[in-house]
N, C-alpha and C positions, 0 to 999 in steps of 0.2 A: 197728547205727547207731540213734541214739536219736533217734524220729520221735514226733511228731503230728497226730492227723486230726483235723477240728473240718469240721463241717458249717455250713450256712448256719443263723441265728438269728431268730427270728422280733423279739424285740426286748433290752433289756438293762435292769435295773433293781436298784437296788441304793443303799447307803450304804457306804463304806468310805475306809479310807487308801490310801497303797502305800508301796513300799519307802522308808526313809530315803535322803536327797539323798546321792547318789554324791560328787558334789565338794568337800561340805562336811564327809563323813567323812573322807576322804580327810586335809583340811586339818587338820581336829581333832586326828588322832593326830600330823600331822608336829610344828605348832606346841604341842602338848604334850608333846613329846620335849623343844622347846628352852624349855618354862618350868621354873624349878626348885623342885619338888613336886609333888603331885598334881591331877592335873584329873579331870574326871568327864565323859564324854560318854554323855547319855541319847540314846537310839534312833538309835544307831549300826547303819549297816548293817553287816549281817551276807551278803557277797556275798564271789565268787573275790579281786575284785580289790581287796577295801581288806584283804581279809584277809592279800594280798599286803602293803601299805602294812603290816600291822603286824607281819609276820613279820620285815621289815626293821629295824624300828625296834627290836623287840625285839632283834636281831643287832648293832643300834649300842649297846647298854645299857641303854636304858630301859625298866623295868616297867609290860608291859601285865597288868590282871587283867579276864578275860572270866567276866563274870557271865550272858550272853546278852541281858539288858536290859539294859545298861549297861557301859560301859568305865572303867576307870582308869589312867589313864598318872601314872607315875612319872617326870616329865621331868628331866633331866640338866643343864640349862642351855645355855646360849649355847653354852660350851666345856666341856662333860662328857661329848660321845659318844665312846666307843673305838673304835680301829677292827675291823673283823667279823674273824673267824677266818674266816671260808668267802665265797663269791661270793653277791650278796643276789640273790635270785631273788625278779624282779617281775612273773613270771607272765606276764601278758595285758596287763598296765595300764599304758597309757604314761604317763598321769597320775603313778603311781608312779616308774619311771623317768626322767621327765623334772623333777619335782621335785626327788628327790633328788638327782639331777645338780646341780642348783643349791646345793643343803645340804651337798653332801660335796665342792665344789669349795674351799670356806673351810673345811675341815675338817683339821688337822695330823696325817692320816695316809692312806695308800692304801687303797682299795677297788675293789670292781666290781661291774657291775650287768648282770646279765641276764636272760633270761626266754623264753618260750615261742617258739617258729616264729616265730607272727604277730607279735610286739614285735619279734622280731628282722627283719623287714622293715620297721618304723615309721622313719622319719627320724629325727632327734636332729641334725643341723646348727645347725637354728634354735633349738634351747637351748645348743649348744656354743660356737657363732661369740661371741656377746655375752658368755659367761662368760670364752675363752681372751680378751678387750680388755680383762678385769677382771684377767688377768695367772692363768687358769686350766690346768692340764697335764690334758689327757682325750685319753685316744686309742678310737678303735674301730675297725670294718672299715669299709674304704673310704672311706680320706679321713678316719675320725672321721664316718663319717655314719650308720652300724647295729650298733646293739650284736651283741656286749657292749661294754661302754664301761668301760675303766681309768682310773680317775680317782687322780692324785696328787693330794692336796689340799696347799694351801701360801696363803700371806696374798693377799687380792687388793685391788685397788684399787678404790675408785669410780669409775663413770664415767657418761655422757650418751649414752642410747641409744633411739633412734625404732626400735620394732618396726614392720618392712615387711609384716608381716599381723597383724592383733589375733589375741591368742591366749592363752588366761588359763594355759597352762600354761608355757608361757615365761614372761611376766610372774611367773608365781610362783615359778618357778627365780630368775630374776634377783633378787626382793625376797629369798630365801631367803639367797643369796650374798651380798646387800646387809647381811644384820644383821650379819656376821663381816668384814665389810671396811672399808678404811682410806679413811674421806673421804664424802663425800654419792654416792649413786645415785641419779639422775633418770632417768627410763623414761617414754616418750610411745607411746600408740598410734594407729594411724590411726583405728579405731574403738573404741567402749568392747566390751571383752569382762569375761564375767561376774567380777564382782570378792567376791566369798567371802575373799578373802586379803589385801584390803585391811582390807575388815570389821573380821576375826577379830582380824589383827596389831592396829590401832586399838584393840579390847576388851582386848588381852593387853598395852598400855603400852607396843606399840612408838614411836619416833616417827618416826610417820609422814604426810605431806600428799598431801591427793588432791587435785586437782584440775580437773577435767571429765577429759579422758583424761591425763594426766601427774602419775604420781607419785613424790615424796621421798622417800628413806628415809634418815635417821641413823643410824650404825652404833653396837651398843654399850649399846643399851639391854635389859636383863634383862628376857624376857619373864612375865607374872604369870599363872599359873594361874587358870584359868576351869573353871565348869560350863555344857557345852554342850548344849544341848536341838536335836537335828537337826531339820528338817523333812521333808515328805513331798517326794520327788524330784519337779520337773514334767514330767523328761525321760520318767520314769517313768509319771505321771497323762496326760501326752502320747497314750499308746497308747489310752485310756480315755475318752480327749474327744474323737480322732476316732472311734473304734466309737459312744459314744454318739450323735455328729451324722451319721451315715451308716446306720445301723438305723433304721427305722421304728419309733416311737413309744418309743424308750428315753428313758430321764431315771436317771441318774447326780449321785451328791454324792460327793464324792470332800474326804477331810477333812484338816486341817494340813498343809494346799502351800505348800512355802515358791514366794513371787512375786516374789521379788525384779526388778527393772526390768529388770538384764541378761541374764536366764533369760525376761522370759516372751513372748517373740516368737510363742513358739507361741500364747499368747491372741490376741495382736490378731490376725493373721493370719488364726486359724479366725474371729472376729467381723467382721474384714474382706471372709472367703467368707458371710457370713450365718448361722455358729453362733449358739447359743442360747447362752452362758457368762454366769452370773452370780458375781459375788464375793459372798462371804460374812464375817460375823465377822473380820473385818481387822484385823489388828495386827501387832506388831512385838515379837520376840524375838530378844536377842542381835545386834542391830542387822538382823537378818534379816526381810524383810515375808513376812507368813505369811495364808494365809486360804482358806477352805472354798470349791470350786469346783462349781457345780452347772450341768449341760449337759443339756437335751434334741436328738431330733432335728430336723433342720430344713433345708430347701435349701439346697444349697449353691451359689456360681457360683464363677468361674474367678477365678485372681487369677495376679501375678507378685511375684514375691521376688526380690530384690537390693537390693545396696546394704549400708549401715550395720546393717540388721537381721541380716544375716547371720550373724552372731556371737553374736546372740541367741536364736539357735533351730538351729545349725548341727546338733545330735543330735538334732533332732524331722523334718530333712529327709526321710527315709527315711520317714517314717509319715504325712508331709505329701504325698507322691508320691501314698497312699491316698485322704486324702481331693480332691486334685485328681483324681482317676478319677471319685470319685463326683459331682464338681460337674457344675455345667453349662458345654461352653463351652472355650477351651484356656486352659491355667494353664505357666508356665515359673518356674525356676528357674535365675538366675543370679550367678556370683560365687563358688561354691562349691564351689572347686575343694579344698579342704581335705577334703569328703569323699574324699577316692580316698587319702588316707592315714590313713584311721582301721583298724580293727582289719580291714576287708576295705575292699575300695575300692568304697562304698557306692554312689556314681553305675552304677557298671557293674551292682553288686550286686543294685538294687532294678530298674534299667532288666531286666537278664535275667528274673528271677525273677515280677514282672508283667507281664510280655510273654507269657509262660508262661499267667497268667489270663485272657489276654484284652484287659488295656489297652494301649492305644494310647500307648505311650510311648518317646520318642528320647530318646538321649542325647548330652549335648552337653558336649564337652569340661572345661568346669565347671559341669556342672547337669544338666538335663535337659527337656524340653518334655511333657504329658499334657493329651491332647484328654480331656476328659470325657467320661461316659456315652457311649462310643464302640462301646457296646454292655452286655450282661448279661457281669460278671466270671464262668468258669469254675472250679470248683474241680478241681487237680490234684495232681503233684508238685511241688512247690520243694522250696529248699534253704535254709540260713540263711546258708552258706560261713564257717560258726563265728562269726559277727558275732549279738553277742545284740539289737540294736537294730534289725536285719535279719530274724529270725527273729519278733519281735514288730510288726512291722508287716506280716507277711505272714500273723499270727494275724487282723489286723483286717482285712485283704481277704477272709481266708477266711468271717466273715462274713457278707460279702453277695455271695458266691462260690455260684452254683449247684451243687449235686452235694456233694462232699468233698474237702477241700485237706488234702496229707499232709504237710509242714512235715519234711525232716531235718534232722539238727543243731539240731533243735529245745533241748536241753538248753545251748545257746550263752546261753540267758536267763539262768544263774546266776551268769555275770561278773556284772552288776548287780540282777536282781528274779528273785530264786530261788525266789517264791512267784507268780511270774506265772500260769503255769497254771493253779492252785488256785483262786486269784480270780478271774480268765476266767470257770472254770465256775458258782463262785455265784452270779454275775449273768447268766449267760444264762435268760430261760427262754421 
């Protein structure tokens, strides 16, 4: 079993990046499959699950060439992908999965999409329901609701559809379906969730209209090849802002963070518990707001989460549970019931596994309650339960964890930041 001990840390200091943005790799390769030529994606992550996203793409036709710095996708057009000779295995990553669901349901031939244990217990309803009223054939287990998932692809229609949870991977199945279908697709969310795929499409000549949460799409227009420059993941820099504001006397710059408005909940939130977070060097690439983060430590108190922001920080939850132990004071968490179907059911996840250290924390249906300073965090055994976002927040309790925290399933960090470890150690000293 592939484990990690990490003792307690006297403080953390350092300049560095992290991994390139998970969601907007992801996007890059899909929607440079449907431009026709070549695109270039600089500081593409290089992790399990977009590697997934391109094992696919290259199975639907389009030329990927992996330089390690850089990507080139050979995209096929709107209507140039063929269909796979074999079942596309999407690993881990529902992201993957649920996308392409939306891109091979407008597609003029069968496929199927599967992938590991844990996908195979993720839901898929909430991308299927909205595509079969587009006039989509997909079937799976149970009802069509856990892959694998058979999709006949055949012409669909547009339609007018209020998503009943904001969710940027539905939303982007649906805009996906939208460019090969017959007629306008109107799409409203309750809330705004991260939008990377309105962006991208916008830069690549689709047409497309945003507006506050409800977006148009026209079907039909050829999308144009782009050179994309990724940013540093914030889900990522996430683990890193709170170790820095919960260690005594660290200070961390952490460089080219993409900050986009609907990714960075985790800022306000930590400056709303009393972090130290300054922006730096701000600007904007590729319609993406990008800019240097630098954090020391600093008191923390209790806050509550819910509502609208929820969807803006829904993957920093699990490392936020952290730094509510180290505040002062009770902190909850609600509305987020969406974690209990990410790759482990993260509420129950992080509730056991910090219970385990020491903190004082219930869980609650969708979310969870954590008295602060409820005492000195213990270090012990946890687990990651194969969730790498789970595994990396329980690095950063370890921390300021008395004794030694042994972290198994530690190696779960390589779906997204397969250099986490590495970096951990540099900056501790």
């Amino acid at each position: 079993m592939d484990s990690r001990t990490i003792g307690k840390t006297r403080r953390l200091k350092g300049e560095f990046t992290v991994a390139a943005d998970k969601s907007i790799s992801h996007r890059a390769v899909i929607f440079s499959a449907l431009a026709g030529g070549k695109s270039v994606i600089r500081n593409f992550l290089q992790a399990e699950d977009t590697m997934s996203t391109c094992r696919c793409i290259r199975a639907l036709g389009a030329g990927i060439t992996d330089t390690g710095s850089e990507l080139t996708v050979n995209g096929c057009g709107l209507h140039g992908l063929k269909e796979p000779q074999a079942v596309l295995d999407c690993g881990n990553s529902g992201t993957t999965m649920r996308l392409l669901t939306g891109l091979l349901a407008a597609q003029p031939f069968f496929s199927v999409l599967s992938g590991d244990s844990s996908l195979h217990r993720r839901p898929m309803r909430r991308v299927i329901n909205p595509l079969e009223l587009m006039g989509a054939e997909i079937q799976g287990r149970q009802g069509g609701n856990y892959p694998p998932l058979a999709i006949r692809g055949k012409s669909l229609q547009g339609i007018r559809y209020e998503l009943p949870v904001a969710s940027a991977q539905v939303k982007s199945a649906l805009m996906l379906a939208a460019l090969n279908a017959d007629g306008v697709t109107a799409i409203t969310e309750p809330e705004k969730s991260r939008d990377h795929s309105e962006n991208m499409l916008k830069a690549m000549g689709a047409a497309i209209q945003v507006n506050g949460q409800s977006i148009g799409i026209h079907p039909g227009k050829e999308l144009e090849t782009q050179d994309f420059l990724i940013p540093g993941d914030i889900s990522a820099a996430a683990f890193f802002l709170v170790a820095a504001a919960i260690v005594p006397g660290s200070e961390l710059k952490i460089s080219h963070i993409g900050v986009n408005p609907t990714r960075a909940g985790i800022i306000e939130v930590m400056q709303q518990m009393g972090a130290r977070i300054k922006l730096e060097n701000k600007r904007v690439i590729g319609g993406e707001a990008i800019a240097d983060l630098i954090i020391a430590a600093a008191p923390l108190r209790a806050v509550r989460i819910e509502g609208e922001i929820i969807p803006r920080l829904i993957d920093e939850l699990p490392v936020l549970a952290v730094a509510m132990a180290a505040a002062e004071g009770e902190s909850a968490v609600r509305g987020a019931g969406e974690l209990r179907v990410k790759e482990t059911d993260r509420i129950t996840a992080i509730c056991s596994e910090l219970s385990k250290m020491g903190v004082m924390i219930a869980e609650l249906e969708d979310g969870f309650i954590v008295k602060g300073k409820g005492g000195p965090l213990r270090g012990t055994q946890v687990n990651s339960h194969g969730d790498h976002r789970i595994a990396m927040s329980l690095a950063v309790a370890a921390l300021i964890a008395e004794g030694e925290t042994t972290i198994n399933n530690a190696g779960a960090v390589n779906i997204s930041f397969p250099d986490f470890w590495q970096l951990l150690d540099t900056i501790r000293r």
